[in-house]
C-alpha positions, 0 to 999 in steps of 0.5 A, spaced: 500 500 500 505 504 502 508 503 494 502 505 492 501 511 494 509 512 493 507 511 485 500 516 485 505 521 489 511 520 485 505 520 478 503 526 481 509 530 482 511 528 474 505 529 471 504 536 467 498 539 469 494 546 468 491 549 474 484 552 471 481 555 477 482 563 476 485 568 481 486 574 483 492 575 480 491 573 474 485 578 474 488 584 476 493 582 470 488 581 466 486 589 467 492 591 467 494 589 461 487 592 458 488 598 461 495 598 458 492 597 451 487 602 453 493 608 454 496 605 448 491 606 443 489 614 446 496 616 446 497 614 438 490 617 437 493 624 441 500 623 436 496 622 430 491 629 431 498 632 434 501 630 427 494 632 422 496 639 426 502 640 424 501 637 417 496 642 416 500 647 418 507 646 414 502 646 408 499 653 409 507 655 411 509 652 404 503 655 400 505 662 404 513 661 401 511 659 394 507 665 393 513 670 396 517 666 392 513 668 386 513 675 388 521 674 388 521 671 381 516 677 378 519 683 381 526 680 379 523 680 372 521 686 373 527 689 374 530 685 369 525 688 364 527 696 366 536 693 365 534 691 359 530 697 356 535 701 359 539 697 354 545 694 360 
């Protein structure tokens, strides 16, 4: 009987098994781990509006440095014009 035992016991140690009962650790895990996620995704959202900001914001700056661009190359013109009527 003793053996017997000794063999369920030493089984028993040996044998690879999963606990399925739920405790709290593995709860408070659980949220913590949601909660995480939840953080993730609200910080790339802020990142993605701060970045459609700026976007936004360097199109109107490049739009506004096209046109004084634009206005460089006519009074260039302009001048370029007057040079030539004077006969330079």
């Amino acid at each position: 009987m003793v053996e017997h035992d000794e063999e369920i016991a030493l089984e028993r140690r040996t044998k690879r098994s999963f606990d399925t009962t739920i405790n709290v650790a593995h709860i408070l895990t659980t949220i913590g781990a949601i909660v995480a996620v939840f953080n993730w995704a609200s910080d790339i959202k802020t990142t993605i509006a701060t970045n459609m900001t700026e976007i936004a914001h360097l199109k109107e700056e490049r739009m506004r440095e096209a046109e004084e661009l634009k206005e460089s190359i006519r009074e260039l013109n302009k001048k370029i014009d007057r040079l030539i009527e004077r006969g330079y």
